[in-house]
FILUMVO-95461 format. One record per residue (C-alpha): residue number from 1; chain; x, y, z. Coordinates in steps of 0.2 Angstrom, whole numbers. Each point is the difference from the previous one (the first is absolute). Example, Ala and Ser with C-alpha at 12.3 -4.5 7.8 and 13.67 -1.06 7.14 Angstrom:
2
[node 1 'A' [62 -22 39]]
[node 2 'A' [6 17 -3]]
***
This chain:
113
[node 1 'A' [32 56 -35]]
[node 2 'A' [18 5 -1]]
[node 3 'A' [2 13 -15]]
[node 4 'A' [15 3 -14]]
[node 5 'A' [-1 -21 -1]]
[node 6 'A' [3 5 -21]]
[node 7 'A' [18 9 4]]
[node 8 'A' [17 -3 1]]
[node 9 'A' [-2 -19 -2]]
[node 10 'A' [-9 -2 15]]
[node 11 'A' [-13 -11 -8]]
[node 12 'A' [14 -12 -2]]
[node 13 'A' [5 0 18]]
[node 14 'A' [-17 -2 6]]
[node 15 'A' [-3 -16 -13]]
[node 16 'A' [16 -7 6]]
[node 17 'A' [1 4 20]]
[node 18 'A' [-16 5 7]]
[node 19 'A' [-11 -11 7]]
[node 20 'A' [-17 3 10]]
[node 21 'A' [2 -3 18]]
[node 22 'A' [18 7 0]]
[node 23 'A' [5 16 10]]
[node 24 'A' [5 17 -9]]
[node 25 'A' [7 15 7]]
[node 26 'A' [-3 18 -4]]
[node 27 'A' [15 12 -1]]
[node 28 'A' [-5 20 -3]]
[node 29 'A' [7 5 -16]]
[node 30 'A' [5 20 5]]
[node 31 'A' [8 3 -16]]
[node 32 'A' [-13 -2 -13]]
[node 33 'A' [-4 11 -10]]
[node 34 'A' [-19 -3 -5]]
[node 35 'A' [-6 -2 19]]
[node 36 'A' [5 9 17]]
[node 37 'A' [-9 -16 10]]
[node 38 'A' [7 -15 -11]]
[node 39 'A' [4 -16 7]]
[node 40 'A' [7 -17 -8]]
[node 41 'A' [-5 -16 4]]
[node 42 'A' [13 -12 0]]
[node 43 'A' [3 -17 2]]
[node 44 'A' [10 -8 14]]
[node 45 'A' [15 -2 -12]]
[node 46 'A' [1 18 -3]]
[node 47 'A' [-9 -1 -16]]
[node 48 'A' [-14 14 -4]]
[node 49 'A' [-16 -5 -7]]
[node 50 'A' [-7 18 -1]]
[node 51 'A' [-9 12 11]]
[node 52 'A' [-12 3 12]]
[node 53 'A' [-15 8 -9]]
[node 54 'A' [0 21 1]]
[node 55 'A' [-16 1 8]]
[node 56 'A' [6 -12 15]]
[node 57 'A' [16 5 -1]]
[node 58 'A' [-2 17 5]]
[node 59 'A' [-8 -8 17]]
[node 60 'A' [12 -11 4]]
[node 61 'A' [15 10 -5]]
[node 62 'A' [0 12 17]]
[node 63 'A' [1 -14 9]]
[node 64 'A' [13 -9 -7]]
[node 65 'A' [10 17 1]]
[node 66 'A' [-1 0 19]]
[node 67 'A' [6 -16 2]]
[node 68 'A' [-16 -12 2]]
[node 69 'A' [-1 -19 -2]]
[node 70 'A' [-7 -8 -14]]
[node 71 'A' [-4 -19 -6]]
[node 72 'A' [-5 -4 -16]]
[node 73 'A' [-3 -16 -14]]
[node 74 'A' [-6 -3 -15]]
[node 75 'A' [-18 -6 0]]
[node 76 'A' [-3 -6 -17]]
[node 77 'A' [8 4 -19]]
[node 78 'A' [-10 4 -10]]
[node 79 'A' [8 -7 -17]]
[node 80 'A' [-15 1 -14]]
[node 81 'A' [4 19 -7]]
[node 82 'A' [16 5 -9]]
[node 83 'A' [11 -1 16]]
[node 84 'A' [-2 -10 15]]
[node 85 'A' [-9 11 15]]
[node 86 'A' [6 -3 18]]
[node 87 'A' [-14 4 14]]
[node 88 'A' [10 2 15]]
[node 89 'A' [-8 5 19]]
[node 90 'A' [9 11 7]]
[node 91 'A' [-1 2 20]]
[node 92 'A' [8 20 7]]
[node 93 'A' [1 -4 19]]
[node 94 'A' [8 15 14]]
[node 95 'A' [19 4 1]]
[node 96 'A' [0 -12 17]]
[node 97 'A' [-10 -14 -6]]
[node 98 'A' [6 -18 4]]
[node 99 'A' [-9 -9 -15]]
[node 100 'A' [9 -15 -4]]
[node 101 'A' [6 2 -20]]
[node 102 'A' [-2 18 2]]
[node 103 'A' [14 10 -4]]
[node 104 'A' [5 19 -5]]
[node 105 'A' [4 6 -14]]
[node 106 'A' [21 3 5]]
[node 107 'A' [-1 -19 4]]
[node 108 'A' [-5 -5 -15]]
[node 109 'A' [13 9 -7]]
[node 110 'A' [13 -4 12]]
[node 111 'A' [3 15 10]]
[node 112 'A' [1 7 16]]
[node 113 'A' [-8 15 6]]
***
């Protein structure tokens, strides 16, 4: 479940462009404050819809760092609490892997390393 759903208007963006089935991206967020390992999920129009839980993050985040792969979507939304909840499955594959969708983290972001 993607977490901080309830901040910064995301709740409004996920209402309005997330949809199950459709791809996200996760982007390491090395500036904040509150978590050494955070990591946003956004979706394919640049758009955040939160973060990946603390607990997971701190796993995946080591990886992302080094340059692996990831694919990832949005399973279901949960929409019956105060703020619609995106479950998103998330997929860390090696720096070399040729998983088609896959992509790293300077891709999504338009860079190159």
């Amino acid at each position: 479940m993607v977490a901080g759903v309830r901040y910064e208007g995301r709740a409004a963006v996920i209402a309005r462009y997330a949809r199950a089935g459709q791809v996200v991206f996760l982007v390491r967020d090395r500036a904040n404050t509150h978590s050494r390992n955070a990591i946003e999920v956004r979706l394919k129009n640049g758009m955040q819809i939160g973060y990946v839980p603390e607990e997971d993050a701190g796993r995946l985040a080591p990886h992302l760092d080094t340059g692996c792969r990831h694919a990832a979507e949005i399973t279901i939304i949960l929409d019956k609490g105060r703020a619609p909840i995106p479950v998103v499955d998330a997929r860390v594959y090696g720096n070399a892997a040729t998983i088609p969708g896959a992509v790293t983290e300077d891709e999504v972001l338009g860079n190159a390393r």
